[in-house]
N, C-alpha and C positions, 0 to 999 in steps of 0.2 A: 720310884716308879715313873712319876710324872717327870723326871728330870730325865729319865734313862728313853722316855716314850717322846721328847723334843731333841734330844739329840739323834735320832733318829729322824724325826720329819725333818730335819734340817739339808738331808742329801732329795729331798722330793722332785724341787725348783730346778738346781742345777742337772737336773738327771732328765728329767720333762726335756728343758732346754736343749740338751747335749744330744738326744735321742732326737729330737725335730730337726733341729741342723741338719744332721747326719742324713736323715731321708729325706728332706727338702732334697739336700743336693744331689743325691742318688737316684731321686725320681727324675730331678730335672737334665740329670748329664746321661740317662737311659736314650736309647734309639727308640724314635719315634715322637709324635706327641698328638694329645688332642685335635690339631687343625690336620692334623695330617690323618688321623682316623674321618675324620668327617670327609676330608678329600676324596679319597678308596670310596666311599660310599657316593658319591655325588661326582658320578664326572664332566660335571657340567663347573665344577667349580674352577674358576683360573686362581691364575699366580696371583694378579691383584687382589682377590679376593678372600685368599689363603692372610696374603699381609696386611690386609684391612681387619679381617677378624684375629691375627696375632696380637696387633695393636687397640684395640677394644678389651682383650681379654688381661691386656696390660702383658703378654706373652715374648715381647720386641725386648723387654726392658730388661739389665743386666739378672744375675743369677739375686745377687745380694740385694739387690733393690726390692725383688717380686720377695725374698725370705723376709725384710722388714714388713711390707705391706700386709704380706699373709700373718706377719707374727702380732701386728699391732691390730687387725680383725680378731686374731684369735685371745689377745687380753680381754675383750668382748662378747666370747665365748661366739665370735660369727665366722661358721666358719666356710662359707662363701655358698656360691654357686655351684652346682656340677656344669660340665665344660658340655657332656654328654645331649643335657635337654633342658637346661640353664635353671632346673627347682632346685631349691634351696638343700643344702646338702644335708642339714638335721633335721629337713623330713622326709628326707628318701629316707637317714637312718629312721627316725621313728619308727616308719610304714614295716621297716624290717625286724625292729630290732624286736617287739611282744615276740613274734614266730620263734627267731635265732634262741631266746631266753628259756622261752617255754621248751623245748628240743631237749636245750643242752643240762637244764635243770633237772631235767626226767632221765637224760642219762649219764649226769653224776650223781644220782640219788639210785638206780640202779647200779651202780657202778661200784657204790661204798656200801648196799647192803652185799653182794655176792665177794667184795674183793676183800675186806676186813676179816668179816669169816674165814674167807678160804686159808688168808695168810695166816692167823691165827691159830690155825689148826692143823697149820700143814707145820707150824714152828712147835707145837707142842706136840703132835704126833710127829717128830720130826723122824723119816727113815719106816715109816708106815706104809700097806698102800694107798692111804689116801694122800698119802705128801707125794709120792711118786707120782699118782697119776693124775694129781694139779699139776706137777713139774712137766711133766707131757702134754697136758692142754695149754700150758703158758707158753712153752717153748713153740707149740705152734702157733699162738695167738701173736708169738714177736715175729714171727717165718712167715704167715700171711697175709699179702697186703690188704688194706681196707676196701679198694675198690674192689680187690678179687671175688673178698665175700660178701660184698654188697653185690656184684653183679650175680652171683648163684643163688641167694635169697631172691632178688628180683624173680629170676626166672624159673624158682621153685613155690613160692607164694605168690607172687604176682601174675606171671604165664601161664605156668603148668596145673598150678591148685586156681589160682584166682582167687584167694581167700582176701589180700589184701592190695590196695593201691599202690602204686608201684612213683608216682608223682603227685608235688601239690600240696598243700595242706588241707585243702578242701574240694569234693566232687562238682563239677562244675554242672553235671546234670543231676543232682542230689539234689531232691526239694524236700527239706527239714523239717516235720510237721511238730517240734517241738524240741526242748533246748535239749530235754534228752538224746535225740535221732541227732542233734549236732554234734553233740560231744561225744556221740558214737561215731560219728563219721570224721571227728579232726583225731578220736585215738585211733584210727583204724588208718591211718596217714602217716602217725606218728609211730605207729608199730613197729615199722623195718628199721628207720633208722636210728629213733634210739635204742633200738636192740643191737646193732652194730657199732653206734658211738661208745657204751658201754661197754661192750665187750670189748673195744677196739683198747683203752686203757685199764681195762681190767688184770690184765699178765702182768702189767709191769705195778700195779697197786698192792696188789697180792705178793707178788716176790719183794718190793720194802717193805710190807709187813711182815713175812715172814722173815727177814731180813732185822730188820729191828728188834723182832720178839725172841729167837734166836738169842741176840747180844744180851739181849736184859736177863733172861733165864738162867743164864752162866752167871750172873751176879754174885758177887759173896750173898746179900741182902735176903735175897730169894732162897738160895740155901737156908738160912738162917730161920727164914719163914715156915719154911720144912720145915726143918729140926724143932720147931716150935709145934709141930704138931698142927701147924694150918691146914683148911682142907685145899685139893687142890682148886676147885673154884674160886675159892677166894686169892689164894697164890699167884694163881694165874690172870683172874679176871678181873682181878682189883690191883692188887700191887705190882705184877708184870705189865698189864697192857696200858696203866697210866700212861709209864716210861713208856710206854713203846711205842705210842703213839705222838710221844714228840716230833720227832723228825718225819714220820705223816704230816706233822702242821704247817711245814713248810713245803711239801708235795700239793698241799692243798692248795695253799696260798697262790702256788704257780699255776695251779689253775682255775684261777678268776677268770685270767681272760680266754679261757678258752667257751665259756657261758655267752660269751658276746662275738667270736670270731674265729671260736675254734673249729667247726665242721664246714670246712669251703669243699674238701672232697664230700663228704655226702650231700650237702648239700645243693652241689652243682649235679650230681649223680641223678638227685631224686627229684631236679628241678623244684627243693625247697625254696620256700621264699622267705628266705633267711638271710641275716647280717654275711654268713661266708660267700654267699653269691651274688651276693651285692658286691663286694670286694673284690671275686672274682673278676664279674663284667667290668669293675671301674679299671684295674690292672690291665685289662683287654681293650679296650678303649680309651688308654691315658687319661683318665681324667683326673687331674695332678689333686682337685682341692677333693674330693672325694677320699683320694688315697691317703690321703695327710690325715683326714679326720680319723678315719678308721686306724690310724698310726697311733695314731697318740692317745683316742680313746683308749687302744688297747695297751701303748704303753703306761697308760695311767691305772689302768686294771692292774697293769703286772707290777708295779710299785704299789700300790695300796693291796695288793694280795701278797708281798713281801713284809708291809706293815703290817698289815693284821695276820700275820704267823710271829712277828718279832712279839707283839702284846700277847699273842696265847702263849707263844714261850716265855716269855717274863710272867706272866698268868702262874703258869705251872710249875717255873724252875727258877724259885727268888734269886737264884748263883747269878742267872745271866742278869739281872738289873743291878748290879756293884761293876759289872767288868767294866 
């Protein structure tokens, strides 16, 4: 196990690496840049002054020059300034990142009680009405864009009813006379959209489960369980859905990073103050060292959420720790 779990961390470094390259230079051969956003804003700025602050920001210097300096800050874990308002780039992330965590938490934990079930049971009553008419709200659920139905929520609960805030994590004329009346007023915030973040991956969680539980059911094993006179609870609920939640552990795994950077559409929708809107404005703004961070942290989520589905798989299925 330990041998099969090092061979494995061993592609970590060269993959980090190979992933930072790659948007290093794609960020920096893009049209536009930092000194040129700040320009558009300020027309008071000249030409000299444009190439005075290139050259401060160390921005004049070849491509492969600013990728060593940037990569030998980042062995330091510094990972510089924003270009944007010159604060330190891991505490913009900070100030964002509790919101982004808390959001996306609440709707993948919404997301695996309704999607597990459904698939579950759409695969054992497989050709039922209830497998039918999950297949008809999945298929819409892949058919409708996410801002569509954020935008009709908005203007059905938020306009029309007025039952919930529509932006913000918190009311800015709200005076909280105790921690209760707070954390009624940040879930009342949080309502719309993680009801939309979870639904929004809930079609396609639901169809690989139903999708996996399916394959495992045809098993010879599971026959045999039968014919043993199992009931089906235990049939199904023990000895199918172990297997069948395999290949879920690696659907999970992929999405680590979506906890830290996955809802830039709602979050830019709902003027959350969240890691995707943070991202957003750094993209809108070129702010090269911002963009890098949010890169990599989240490539390093998507490798360590590959990692930890390889260990729950070697966990559960001793075959894969020999291969």
């Amino acid at each position: 196990m330990i041998a099969y779990l090092l061979r494995r961390s061993l592609h970590i470094i060269p993959t980090l690496f190979g992933i930072s390259l790659v948007s290093f230079f794609l960020i920096q051969l893009s049209p536009g840049g930092p000194i040129d956003q700040m320009a558009d804003l300020n027309p008071h700025v000249t030409p000299e002054t444009k190439l005075r602050l290139k050259h401060e920001m160390g921005l004049d210097q070849p491509i492969i020059v600013q990728y060593a300096r940037w990569l030998k800050h980042i062995a330091t874990f510094d990972f510089g300034r924003s270009f944007s308002d010159q604060r330190p780039v891991i505490r913009k992330i900070g100030e964002r990142l509790p919101a982004t965590i808390l959001l996306n938490v609440l709707a993948l934990g919404l997301m695996l009680i309704l999607a597990l079930p459904i698939g579950f049971w759409s695969a054992v009553r497989a050709g039922s009405w209830f497998d039918r008419t999950m297949t008809l709200f999945v298929f819409l659920g892949f058919s409708v864009p996410t801002y569509a139905v954020a935008l009709v929520l908005m203007i059905i609960f938020g306009l029309r009813l007025g039952w919930l805030p529509i932006s913000g994590l918190r009311d800015i004329s709200f005076v909280p006379t105790s921690v209760a009346h707070q954390v009624i007023d940040v879930a009342r915030h949080l309502a719309l959209p993680t009801l939309i973040l979870g639904l929004t991956d809930l079609a396609g969680l639901s169809r690989y489960m139903r999708g996996s539980m399916l394959e495992v059911i045809h098993q010879d094993y599971i026959r045999s369980a039968q014919a043993k006179g199992l009931s089906a609870a235990r049939v199904y609920g023990v000895h199918a859905l172990r297997n069948a939640l395999l290949p879920i552990l690696t659907i999970l795994g992929l999405m680590l990073p979506d906890i830290i950077g996955g809802g830039v559409i709602i979050e830019t929708i709902f003027a959350y103050p969240g890691m995707g809107r943070l991202g957003y404005e750094a993209i809108m703004t070129r702010d090269y060292n911002l963009i890098m961070a949010m890169t990599v942290i989240s490539a390093g989520l998507t490798i360590a959420g590959n990692f930890f589905a390889d260990v729950l798989y070697a966990y559960a299925d001793p075959r894969i720790r020999y291969r």
